[in-house]
Backbone as CSV, one residue per row, in Angstrom:
resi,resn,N_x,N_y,N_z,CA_x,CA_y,CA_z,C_x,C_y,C_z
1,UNK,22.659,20.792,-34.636,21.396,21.491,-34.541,21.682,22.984,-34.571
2,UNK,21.382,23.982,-34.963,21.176,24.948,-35.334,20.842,25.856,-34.340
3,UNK,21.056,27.185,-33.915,21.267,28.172,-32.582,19.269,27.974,-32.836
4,UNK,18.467,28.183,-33.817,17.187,28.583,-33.896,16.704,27.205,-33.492
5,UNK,16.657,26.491,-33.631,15.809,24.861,-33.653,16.495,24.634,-32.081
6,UNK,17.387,24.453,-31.441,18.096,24.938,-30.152,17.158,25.868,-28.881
7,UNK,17.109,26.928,-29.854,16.226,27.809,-29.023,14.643,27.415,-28.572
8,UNK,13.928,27.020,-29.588,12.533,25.663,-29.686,12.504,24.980,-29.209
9,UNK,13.316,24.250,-28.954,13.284,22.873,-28.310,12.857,22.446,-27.477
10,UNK,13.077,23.115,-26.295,12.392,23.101,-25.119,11.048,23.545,-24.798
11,UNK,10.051,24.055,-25.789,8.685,24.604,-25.866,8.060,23.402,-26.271
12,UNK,6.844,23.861,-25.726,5.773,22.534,-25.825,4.931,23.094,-27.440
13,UNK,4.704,21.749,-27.716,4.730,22.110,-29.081,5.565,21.536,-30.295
14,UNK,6.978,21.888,-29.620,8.396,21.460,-30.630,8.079,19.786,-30.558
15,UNK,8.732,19.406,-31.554,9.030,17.891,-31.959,10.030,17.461,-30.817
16,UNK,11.225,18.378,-30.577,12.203,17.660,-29.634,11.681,17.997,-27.914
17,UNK,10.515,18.520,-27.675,9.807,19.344,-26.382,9.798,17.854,-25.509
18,UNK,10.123,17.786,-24.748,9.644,16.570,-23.611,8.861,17.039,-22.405
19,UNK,7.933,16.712,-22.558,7.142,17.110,-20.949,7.522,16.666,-19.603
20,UNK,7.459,16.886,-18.605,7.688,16.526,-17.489,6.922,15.993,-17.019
21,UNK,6.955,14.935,-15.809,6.020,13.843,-14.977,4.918,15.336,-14.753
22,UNK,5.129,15.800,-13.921,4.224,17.077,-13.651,3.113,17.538,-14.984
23,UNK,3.907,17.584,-15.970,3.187,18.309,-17.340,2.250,17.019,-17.529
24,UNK,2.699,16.102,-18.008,2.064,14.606,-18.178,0.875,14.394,-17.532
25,UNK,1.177,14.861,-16.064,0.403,13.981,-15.100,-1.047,15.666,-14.922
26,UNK,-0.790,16.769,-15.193,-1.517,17.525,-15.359,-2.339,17.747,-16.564
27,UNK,-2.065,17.061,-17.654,-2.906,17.006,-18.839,-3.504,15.903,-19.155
28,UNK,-3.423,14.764,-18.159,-4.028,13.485,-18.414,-5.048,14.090,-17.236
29,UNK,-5.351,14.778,-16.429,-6.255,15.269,-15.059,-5.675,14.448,-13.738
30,UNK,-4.631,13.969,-13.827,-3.869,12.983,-12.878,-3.751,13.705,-11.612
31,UNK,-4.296,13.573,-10.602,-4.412,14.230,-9.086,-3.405,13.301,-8.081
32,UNK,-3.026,13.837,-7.376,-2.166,13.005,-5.942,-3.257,12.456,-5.535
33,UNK,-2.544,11.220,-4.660,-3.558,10.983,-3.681,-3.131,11.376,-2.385
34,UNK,-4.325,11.589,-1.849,-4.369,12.530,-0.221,-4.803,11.111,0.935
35,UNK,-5.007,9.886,0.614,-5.182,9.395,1.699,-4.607,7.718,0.546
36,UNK,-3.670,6.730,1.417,-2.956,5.592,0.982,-4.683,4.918,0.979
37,UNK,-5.444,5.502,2.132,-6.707,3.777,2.263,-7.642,4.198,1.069
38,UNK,-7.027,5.166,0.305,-8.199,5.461,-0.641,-8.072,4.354,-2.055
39,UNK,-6.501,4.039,-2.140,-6.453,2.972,-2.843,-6.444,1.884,-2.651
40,UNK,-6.944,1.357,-1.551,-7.038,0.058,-1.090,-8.390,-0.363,-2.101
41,UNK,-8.589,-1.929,-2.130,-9.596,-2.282,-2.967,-9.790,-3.661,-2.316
42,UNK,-10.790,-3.359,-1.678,-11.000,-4.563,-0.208,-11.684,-5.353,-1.518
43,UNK,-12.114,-5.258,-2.768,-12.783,-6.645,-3.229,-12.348,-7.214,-4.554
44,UNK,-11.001,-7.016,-3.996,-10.084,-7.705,-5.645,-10.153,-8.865,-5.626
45,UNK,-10.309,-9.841,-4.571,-10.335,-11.146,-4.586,-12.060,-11.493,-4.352
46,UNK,-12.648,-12.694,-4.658,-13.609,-13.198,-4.516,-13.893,-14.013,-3.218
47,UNK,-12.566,-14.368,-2.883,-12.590,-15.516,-1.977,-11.405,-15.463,-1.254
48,UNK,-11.274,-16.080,-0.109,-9.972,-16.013,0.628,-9.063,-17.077,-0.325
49,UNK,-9.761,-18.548,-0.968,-8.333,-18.863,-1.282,-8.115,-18.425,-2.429
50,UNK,-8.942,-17.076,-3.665,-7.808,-16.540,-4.273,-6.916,-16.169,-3.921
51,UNK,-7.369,-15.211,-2.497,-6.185,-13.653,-1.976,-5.185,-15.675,-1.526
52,UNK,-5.590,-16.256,-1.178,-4.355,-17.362,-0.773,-3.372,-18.047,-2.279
53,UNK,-3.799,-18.186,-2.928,-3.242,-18.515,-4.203,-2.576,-17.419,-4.763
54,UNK,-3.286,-16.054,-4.918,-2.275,-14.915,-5.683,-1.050,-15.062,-4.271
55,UNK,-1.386,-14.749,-2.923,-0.186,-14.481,-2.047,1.054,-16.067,-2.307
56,UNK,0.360,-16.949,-2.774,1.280,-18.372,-2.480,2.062,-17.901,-3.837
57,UNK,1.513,-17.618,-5.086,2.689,-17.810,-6.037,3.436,-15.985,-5.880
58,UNK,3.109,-14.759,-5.388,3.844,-13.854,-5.149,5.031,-14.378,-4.260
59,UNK,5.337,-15.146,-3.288,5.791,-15.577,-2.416,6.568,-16.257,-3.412
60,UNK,6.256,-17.761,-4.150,7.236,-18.283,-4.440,7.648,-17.655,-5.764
61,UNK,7.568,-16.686,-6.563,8.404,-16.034,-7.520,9.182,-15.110,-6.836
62,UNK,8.930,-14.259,-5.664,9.988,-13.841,-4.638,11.463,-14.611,-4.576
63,UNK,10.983,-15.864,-3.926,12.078,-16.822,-3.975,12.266,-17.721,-4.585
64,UNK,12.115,-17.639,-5.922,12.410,-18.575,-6.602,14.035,-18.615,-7.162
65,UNK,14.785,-17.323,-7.214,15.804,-17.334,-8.117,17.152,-17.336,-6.539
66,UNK,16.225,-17.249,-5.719,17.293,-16.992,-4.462,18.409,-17.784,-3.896
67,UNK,18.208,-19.195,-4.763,19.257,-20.183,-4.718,20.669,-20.121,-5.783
């Protein structure tokens, strides 16, 4: 690569430019979150025995290979 195409590279813009999680996450409008219960989602399940069926097979693909 060449001292000039070298010098570019690192500018946003260039073909070889890589953004950073930061750059990424600031041009998609991507914000932190300020509180964990804000992503909670008390109504992903319909019913207790989904939340019981998704937890039964998370559980046994956990341990499935553990033998």
């Amino acid at each position: 690569m060449s001292t000039e195409a070298t010098r570019f590279a690192g500018r946003p813009g260039h073909p070889a430019h890589r953004e950073s999680l930061d750059e990424q996450a600031r041009r998609r409008g991507i914000v932190p979150v300020a509180e964990v219960a804000d992503m909670a989602n008390f109504d992903i399940f319909d019913t207790d025995a989904e939340l019981a069926a998704f937890l039964g097979h998370v559980y046994a693909e956990r341990h499935a290979n553990l033998v």
